[in-house]
N, C-alpha and C positions, 0 to 999 in steps of 0.2 A: 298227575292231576294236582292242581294244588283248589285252594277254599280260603274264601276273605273272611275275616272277622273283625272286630271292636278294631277303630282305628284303619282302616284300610289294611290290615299286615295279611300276608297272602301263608297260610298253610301248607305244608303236603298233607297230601293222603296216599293212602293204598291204592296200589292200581286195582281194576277189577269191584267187584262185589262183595270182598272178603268183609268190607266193613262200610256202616252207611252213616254217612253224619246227617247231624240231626241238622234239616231245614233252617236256613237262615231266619226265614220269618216265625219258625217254632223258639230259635235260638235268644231272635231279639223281642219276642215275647216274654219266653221265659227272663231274661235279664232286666224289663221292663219293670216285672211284677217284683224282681229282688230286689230292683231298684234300693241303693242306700243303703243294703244289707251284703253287699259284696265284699266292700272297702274292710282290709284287717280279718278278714274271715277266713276258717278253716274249711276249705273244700275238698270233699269225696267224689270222685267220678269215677261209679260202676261200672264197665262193659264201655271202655274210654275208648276203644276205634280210635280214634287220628288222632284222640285229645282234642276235638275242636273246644266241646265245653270249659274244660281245665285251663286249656289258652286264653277261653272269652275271661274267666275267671281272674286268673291270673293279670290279662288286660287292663283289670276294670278293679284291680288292686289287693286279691283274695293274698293275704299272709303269706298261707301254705294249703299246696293243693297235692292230692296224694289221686291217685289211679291205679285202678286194675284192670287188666287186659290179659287174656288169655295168650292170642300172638303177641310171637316173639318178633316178628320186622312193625306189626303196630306198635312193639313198647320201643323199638326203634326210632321210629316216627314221632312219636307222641314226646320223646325224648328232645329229640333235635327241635321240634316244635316248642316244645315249653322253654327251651333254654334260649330259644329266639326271644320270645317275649317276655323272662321272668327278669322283672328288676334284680339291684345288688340287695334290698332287702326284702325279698321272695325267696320262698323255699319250695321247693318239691320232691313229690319221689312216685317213682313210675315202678311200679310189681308187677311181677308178671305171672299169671296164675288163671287156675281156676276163682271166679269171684266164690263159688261157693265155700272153697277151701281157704281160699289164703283172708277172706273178710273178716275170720275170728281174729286173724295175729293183728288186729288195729285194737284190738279190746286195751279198757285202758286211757285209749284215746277218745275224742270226742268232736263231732262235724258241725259246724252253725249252716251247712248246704251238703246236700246228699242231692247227685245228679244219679239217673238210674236210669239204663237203655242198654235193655238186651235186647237180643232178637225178639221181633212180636210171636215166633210161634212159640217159643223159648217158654219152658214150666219152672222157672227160677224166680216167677214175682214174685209169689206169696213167700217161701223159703229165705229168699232175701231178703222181704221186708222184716219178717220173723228175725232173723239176725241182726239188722239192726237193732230193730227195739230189745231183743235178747239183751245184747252186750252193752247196751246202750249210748251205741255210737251216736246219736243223734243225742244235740246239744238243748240242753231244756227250751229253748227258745226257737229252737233250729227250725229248718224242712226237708224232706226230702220230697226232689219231683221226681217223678215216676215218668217214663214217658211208653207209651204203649198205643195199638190201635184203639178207634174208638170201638169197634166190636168187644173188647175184654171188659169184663166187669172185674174191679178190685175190691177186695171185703172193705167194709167202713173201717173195721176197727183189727186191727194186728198186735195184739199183744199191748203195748202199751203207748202205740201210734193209733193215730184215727184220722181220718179224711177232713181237711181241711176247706179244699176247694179243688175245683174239678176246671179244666178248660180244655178245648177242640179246636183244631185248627185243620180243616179237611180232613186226610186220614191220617192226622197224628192228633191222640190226647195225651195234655199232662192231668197227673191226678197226685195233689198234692199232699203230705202228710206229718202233722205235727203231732206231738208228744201229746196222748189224751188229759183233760183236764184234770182229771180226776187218778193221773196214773202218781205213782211214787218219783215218776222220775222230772214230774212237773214243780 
């Protein structure tokens, strides 16, 4: 099966269910809103499945884009995928891991875009956002979307993230979150 993004460029994905990419018209949504904020940026994608997000990313001219993925033929995928579309001055790097584990070894480092899409029944929201703002992955300026059902409620406020704005697209919500005003890391 393959999947189009920015540009007509055709993806693979995983055969089967193993992973679900996120909706084209969630995808060109979200990009809408980052609009002007892609170009030169530090990108994170959580729970990266095919990589489609990291490739739009990448696309649309993100620096360096980093991912974690649990499967081992998704960081395959997502591998072959990114290096289709990453220019000669583009970087990346595809880990392969528990996100909850391996997210502390980026500490140090810091995201101007945190994409985030685990499974909906998946209990790693709140934990992960927690670690973000913990380590302080997210860039004073940054965002991280969240992408979840719209049934899930996310707390306003995570440590030293808060809800920014919130948007729905049938049964996908993003719920987006920036560094609170009032935190140290603002």
């Amino acid at each position: 099966m393959s999947l189009r993004i920015y540009g007509n460029r055709l993806l693979k994905t995983l055969p089967g269910q193993a992973t679900r990419p996120t909706l084209a018209r969630v995808r060109e949504a979200l990009f809408n809103i980052w609009q002007g904020r892609i170009e030169g940026c530090r990108w994170l994608d959580l729970c990266a499945g095919s990589g489609a997000m990291g490739a739009e990313a990448l696309c649309r001219g993100a620096a360096f884009v980093v991912g974690i993925e649990q499967s081992g033929q998704a960081c395959q995928v997502i591998r072959q995928n990114w290096q289709q579309v990453a220019r000669g001055d583009q970087s990346f790097q595809v880990i392969r891991g528990d996100v909850m584990q391996r997210l502390p070894d980026l500490t140090g480092q810091q995201f101007d875009r945190i994409y985030f899409d685990p499974p909906y029944t998946s209990a790693v929201y709140e934990p992960i956002l927690e670690t973000i703002a913990y380590h302080r992955l997210l860039a004073p300026d940054g965002e991280v979307a969240t992408e979840h059902s719209p049934d899930r409620a996310l707390p306003e406020t995570i440590l030293t993230l808060e809800i920014c704005r919130r948007k729905t697209y049938s049964n996908t919500a993003l719920t987006f979150y920036c560094p609170a005003i009032d935190s140290p890391q603002s």
